[in-house]
C-alpha positions in Angstrom: 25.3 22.5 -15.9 27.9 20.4 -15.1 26.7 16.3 -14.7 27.9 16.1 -11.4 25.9 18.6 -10.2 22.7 17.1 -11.9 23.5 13.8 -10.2 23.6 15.5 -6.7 20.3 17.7 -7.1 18.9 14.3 -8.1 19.8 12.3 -5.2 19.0 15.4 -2.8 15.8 15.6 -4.7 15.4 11.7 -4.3 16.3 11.9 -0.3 13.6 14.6 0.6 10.7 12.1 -1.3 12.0 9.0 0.7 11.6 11.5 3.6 8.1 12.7 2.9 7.1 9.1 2.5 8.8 8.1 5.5 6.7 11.2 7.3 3.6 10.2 5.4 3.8 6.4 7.2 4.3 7.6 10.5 1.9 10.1 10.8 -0.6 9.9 13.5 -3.2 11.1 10.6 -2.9 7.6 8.9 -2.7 5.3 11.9 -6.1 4.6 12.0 -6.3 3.3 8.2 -3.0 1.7 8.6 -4.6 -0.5 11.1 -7.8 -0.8 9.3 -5.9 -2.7 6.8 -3.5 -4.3 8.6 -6.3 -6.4 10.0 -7.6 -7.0 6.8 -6.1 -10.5 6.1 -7.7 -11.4 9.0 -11.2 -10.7 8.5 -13.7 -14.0 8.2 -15.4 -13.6 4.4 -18.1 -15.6 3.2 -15.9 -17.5 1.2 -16.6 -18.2 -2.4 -20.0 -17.9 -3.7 -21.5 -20.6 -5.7 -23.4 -19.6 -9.2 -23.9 -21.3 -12.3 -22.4 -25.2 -13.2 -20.8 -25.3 -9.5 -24.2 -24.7 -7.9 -26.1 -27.1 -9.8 -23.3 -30.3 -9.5 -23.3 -29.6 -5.5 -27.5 -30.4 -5.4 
């Protein structure tokens, strides 16, 4: 096998993932989760908790 033709069934090969992955991100299937976590970073936590050295200097 000649290494031209290697380097073409690699980047055909490399095409169909990106494809796949671009597929797999659109999908309706995955919307749901996708949103799920796109609203992540704007969820309210409790914030830190306190335990330890850092509880007893804030009495």
């Amino acid at each position: 096998m000649e290494i031209n033709t290697l380097r073409s069934i690699v980047t055909v090969a490399t095409f169909m993932v990106f494809i796949g992955i671009v597929l797999w991100a659109w999908s309706s299937r995955n919307a749901e989760g996708f949103d799920e976590a796109a609203h992540l970073p704007f969820e309210q936590d409790e914030g830190p908790q306190r335990t330890g050295a850092a509880q007893e200097r804030k009495k």
